[in-house]
C-alpha positions in Angstrom: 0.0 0.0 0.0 2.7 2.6 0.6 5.0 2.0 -2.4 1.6 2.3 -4.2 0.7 5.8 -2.5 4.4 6.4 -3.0 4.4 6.1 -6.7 0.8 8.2 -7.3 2.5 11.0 -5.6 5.5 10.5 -7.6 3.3 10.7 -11.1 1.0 13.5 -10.0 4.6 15.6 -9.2 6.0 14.4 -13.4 2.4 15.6 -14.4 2.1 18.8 -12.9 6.2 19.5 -14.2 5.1 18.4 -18.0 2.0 20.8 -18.0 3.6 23.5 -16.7 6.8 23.2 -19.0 4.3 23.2 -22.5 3.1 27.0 -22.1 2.1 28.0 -25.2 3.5 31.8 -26.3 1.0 33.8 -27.9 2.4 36.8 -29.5 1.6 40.3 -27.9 -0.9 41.8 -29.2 -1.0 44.8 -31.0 -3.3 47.9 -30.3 -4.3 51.1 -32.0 -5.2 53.8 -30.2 -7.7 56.2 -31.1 -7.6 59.7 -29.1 -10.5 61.9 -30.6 -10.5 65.7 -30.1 -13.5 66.3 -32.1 -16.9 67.4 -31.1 -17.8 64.7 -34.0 -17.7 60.9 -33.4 -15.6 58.5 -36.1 -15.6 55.4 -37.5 -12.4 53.9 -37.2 -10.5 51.3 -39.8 -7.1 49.9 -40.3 -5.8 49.3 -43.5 -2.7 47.3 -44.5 -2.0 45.9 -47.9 -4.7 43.3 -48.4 -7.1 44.3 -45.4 -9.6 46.9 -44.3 -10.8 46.0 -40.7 -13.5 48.2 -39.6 -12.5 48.6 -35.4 -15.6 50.8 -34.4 -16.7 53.9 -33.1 -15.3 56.8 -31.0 -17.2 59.0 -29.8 -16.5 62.7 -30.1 -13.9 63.9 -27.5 -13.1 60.7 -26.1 -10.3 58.0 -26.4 -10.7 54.5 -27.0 -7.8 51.5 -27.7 -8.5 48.7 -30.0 -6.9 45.3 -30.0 -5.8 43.9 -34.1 -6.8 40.5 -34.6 -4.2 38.0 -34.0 -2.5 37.5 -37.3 -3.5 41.6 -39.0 0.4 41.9 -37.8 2.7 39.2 -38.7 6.1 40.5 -38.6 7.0 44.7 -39.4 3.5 45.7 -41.3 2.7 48.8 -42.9 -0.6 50.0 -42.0 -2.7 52.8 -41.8 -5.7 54.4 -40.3 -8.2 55.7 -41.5 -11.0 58.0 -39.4 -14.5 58.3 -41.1 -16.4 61.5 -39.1 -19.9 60.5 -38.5 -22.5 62.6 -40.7 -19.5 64.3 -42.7 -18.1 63.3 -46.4 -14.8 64.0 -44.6 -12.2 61.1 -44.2 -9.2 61.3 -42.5 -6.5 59.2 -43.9 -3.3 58.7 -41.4 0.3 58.3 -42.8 1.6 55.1 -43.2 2.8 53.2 -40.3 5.3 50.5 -39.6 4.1 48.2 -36.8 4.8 44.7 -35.1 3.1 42.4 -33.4 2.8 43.9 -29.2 3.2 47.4 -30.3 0.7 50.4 -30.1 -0.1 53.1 -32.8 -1.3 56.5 -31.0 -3.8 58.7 -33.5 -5.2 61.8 -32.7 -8.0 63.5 -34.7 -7.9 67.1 -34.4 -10.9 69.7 -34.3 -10.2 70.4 -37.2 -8.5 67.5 -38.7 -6.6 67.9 -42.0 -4.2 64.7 -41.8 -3.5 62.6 -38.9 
């Protein structure tokens, strides 16, 4: 009875040191964040290369972070943001950005915004 006892303690200890050795490492991920200083509330999208993601809305002077999908970001990818002011023609088109996976791009839409 005790070698018995003695080896079930002995597996549950090789268990717990094999689950806790297979963690699985997501990459970070990677937000955009939106800081609007317009009266106005925007639509906000990201566009890279082959994707338009629509993130949501901010409302007007307020700030608000998105998380990307995992996967928008694989590697350094250029990207850009693009602010659509709610009940306005007006777009707001950022420059292009260079981002990897974990890191954060800061936007703020102006008043008056003529670029971001």
């Amino acid at each position: 009875m005790r070698i018995s006892t003695v080896c079930y303690a002995v597996l549950l200890l090789l268990v717990s040191c094999a689950s806790a050795s297979r963690k699985t490492e997501y990459p970070a991920t990677t937000k955009v964040k939106v800081e609007n200083q317009n009266v106005s509330s925007v639509t906000v999208y990201v566009v890279t290369a082959s994707d338009l993601l629509d993130l949501g809305l901010v409302q007007g002077l307020t700030t608000r972070v998105f998380d990307l999908p995992d996967g928008m970001v694989a590697g350094s990818t250029s990207l850009q943001v693009v602010a659509d002011l709610v009940g306005s023609s007006q777009n707001v088109i950022s420059e292009s950005f260079s981002v990897s996976p974990g890191g954060i791009i800061e936007v703020v839409i102006e008043h008056f915004p003529a670029s971001l």
